[in-house]
N, C-alpha and C positions, 0 to 999 in steps of 0.2 A: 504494500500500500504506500503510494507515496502523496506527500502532504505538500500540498502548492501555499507558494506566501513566500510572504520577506521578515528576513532574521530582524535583528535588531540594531544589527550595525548595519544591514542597507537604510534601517528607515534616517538614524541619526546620520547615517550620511546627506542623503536628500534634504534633510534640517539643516545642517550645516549649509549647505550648497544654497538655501535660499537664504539663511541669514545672511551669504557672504552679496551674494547678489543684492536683498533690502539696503545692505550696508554699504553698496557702494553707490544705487542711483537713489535711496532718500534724501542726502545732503542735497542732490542736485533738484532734486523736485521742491525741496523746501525752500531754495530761495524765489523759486518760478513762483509758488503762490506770493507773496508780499511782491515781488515786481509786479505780477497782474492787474493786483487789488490797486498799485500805485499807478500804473497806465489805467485804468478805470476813472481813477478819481478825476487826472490829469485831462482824459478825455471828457467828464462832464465838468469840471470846469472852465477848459478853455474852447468847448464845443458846444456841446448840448444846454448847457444851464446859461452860457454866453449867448446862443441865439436866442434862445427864448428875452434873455433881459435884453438883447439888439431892439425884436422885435416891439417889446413893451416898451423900450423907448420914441421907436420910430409912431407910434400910436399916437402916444402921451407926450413927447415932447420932455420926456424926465424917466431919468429911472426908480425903479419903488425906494421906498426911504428905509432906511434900517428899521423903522419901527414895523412897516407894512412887510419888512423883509420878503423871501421870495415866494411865500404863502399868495400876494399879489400878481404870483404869474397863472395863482390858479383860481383866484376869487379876486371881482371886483374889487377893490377900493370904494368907498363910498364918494370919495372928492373928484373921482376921474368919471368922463361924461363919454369921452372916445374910447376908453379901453375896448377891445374886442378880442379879447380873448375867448378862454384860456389859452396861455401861451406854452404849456406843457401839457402833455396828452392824460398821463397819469397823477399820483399826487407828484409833491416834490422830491426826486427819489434821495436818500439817506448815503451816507458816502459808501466806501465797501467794507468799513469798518462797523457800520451800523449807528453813527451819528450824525446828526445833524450837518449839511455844511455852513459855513460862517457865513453871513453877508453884512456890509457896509457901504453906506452911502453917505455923503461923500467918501470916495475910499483916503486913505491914509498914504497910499502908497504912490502918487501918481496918478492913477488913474481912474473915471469916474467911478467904479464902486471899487472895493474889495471880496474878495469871492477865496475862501478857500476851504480845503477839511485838516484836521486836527492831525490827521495819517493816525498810524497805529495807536500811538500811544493817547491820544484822545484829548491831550493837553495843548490848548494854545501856547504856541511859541516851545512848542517842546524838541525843536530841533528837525522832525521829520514834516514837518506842516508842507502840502503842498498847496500853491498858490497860484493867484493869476500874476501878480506882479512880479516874479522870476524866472 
């Protein structure tokens, strides 16, 4: 009678062999997610959330106020008589971090607003902020 199957040194072999393999493309996969999330943000900041506030200016004649912040690319303003929005399709979407992004008007930086997300660490001004003004 013979008995089919694997000893116990084939299976810890085959273990081995995929931990060497986990261990040599997870370092590489781990920096590809934070680069993504970072081209995400950088794409709805200097693309997608930027048209939208183009177009709400080109409306209005102004861009929304820090108070009205970008909530006003998706609901009226009471003071604005042209707005014809909405100027984003869904709500405001949330960075890839899962916060809020920042808006200002007048921006600080130069340029008529300021627009950015917190990056990972979630902290303004915490070193990784990515922005419109850089």
């Amino acid at each position: 009678m013979s008995k089919k199957g694997f000893t116990l040194i084939e299976l810890m072999l085959v273990v081995v062999i995929i931990g060497v393999l986990i261990a040599m493309v997870a370092p590489r996969l781990a920096g590809r997610s934070k680069e993504a999330r970072v081209t995400a943000a950088k794409a709805d900041i200097e693309a997608n959330i930027a048209v939208a506030l183009e177009l709400f200016e080109l409306d209005n004649g102004r861009y929304p106020t820090s108070e009205e912040g970008l909530n006003a690319l998706r609901g009226k303003p009471s003071d604005l008589e042209s707005w014809k929005g909405p100027y984003i399709k869904k709500k405001v979407p949330a960075d890839p971090w899962s916060n809020p992004y920042q808006y200002k008007c007048p921006g600080e930086h130069g340029d008529d607003y300021d627009l950015f997300s917190c990056g990972p660490d979630g902290v303004v001004g915490g070193g990784d902020d990515i922005t419109n003004w850089e």
